[in-house]
N, C-alpha and C positions, 0 to 999 in steps of 0.2 A: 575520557575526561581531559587529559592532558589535549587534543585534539581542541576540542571545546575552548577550552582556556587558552592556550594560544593564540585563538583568533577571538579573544575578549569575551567568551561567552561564560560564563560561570553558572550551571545547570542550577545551583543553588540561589543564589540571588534571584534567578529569572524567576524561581517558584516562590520564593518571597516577593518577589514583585505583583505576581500572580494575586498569591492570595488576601494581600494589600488591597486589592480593588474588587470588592464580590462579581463588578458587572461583567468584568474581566472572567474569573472562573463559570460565572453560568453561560458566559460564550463561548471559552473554551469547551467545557462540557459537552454542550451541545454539537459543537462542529467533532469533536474527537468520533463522537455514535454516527456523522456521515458514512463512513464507508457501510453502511448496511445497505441503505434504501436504493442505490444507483445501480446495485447486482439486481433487482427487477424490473429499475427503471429502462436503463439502457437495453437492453431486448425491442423492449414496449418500442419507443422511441426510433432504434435503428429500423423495427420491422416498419413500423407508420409512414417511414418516408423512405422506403424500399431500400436501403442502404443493409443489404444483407450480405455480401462479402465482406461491410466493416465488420458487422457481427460477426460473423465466422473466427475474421482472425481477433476479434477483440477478446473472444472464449477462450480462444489457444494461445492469446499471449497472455491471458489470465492463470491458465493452468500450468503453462512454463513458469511466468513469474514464481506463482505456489511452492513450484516441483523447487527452485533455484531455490528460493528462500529458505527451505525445508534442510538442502541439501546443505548449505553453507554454513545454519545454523547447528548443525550435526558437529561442525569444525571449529567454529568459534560460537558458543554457547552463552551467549552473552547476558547478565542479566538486567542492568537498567542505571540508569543514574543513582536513586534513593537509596539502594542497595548499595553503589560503588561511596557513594557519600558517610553511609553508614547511619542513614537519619530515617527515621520514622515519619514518614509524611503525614499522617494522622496527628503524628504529635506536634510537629513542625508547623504543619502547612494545615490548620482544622477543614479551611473552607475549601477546601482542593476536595474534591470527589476522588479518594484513592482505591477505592474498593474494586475496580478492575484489577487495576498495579497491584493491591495485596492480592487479588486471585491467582494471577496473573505470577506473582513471586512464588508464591505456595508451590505451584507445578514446576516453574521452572527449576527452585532449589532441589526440588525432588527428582528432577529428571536429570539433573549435572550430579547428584550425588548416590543416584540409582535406585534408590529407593521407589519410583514412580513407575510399576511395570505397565499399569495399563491408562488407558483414557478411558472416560466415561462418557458417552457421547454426547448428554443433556446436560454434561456440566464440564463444557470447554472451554475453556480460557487460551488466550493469547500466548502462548510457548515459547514465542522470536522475539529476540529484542535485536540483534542483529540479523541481515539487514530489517528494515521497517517496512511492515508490508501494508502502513499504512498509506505512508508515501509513495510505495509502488502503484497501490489501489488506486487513488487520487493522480498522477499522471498516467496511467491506463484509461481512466476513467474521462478524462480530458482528449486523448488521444480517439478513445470511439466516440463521441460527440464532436470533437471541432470539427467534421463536413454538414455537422443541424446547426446552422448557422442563428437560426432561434435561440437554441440552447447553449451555443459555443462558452459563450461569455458567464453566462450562469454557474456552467459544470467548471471553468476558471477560478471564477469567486467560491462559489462551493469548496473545493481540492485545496481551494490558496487554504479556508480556514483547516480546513481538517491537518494540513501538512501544520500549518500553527501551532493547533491542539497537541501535537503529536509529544513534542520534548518534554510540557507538563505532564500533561495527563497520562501520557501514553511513557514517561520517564524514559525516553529515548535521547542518545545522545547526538549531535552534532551529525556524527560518521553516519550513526543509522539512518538519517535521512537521504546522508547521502548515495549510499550502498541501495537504499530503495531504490532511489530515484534511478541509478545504475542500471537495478534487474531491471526494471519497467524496460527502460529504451531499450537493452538489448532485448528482452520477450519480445517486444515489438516484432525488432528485425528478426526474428526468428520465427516469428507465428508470420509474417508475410512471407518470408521467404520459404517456408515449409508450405503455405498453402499455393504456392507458387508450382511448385515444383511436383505437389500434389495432385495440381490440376492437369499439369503438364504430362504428367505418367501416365494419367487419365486417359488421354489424347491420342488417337494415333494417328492422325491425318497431322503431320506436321506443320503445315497452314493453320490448321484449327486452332493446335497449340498455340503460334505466334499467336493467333486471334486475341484468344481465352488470354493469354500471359500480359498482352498489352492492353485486353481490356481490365486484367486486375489491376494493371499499373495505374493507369487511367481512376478507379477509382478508390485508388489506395491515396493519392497524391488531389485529388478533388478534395 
């Protein structure tokens, strides 16, 4: 919060500003539910236009991303703006859609104060508030599309709203986006360089190797 504020942002205003303009919340709204459709689109897409080493490592820096997120939020347990505010967004903010955010708060009070031993698999909710794995989602998501030079611009516009959505709807703060944005780039470097190095073990003609390593280069960097 104090991060936020600093650099002029006041999580509370902005949601009042929000819900001041309905046309405003039903955009929001909408662009925040992005991160679903892209997890089936981007397959579809990469395989159509043979770009299937991006797919490889776009999976594997999906699942880093995940693993990282998971792992840091174990250490800093964070739970949201509304919460750190101490305000009822329901009560506050009527036209905000907060029934994620309360789902969402349910689990996570319960899981910082132990009470929460298990998950129920058909009713899971969003657990991370640090870092944002919605902003992670959304430059990932950018990163395996920008070589479908069709779609480049689209999955841009697309990621821009949902990163938008995120601090209302998604009652994330300032840092959290930016802690996203962090894991993304490094999963990145990490799911190419592991499949790098993957392939290369592969290899034993050490020519071959060179081959394989420069042709992922080649189409890591296309």
């Amino acid at each position: 919060m104090l991060i936020d504020r600093a650099i002029g942002l006041d999580p509370q205003l902005i949601a009042a500003f929000v819900n001041d303009h309905s046309w405003l919340v039903k955009y929001l709204n909408n662009g925040y539910g992005l991160i679903k459709w892209p997890l089936l689109g981007i397959p579809i897409a990469l395989t159509m236009v043979s770009r299937l080493i991006r797919l490889q490592q776009f999976v594997l820096a999906l699942n880093i991303a995940l693993a990282v997120t998971i792992v840091i939020s174990i250490f800093v347990p964070a739970v949201g703006t509304y919460y750190g505010l101490n305000l009822s967004p329901a009560e506050r903010f009527p036209l905000l859609d907060s029934s994620n955010y309360v789902a969402q708060l349910r689990d996570i009070v319960a899981l910082r104060n132990g009470s929460l031993r298990h998950l129920e698999l058909f009713k899971l909710v969003g657990i991370v508030s640090f870092p944002s794995f919605h902003t992670a989602s959304a430059v990932l998501y950018c990163w395996a599309l920008w070589p479908v030079r069709g779609l480049r611009w689209v999955t841009i516009g697309l990621s821009t709203w949902m990163i938008a959505a995120t601090p209302v709807i998604g009652a994330h703060y300032v840092i959290d986006v930016v802690g996203g944005a962090a894991v993304a780039g490094g999963s990145i470097f990490l799911a190419v360089r592991l499949l790098q190095k993957l392939v290369s073990m592969g290899t034993s003609d050490p020519m071959e190797s060179l081959t394989v390593e420069a042709a992922l280069q080649y189409q890591t960097n296309r």
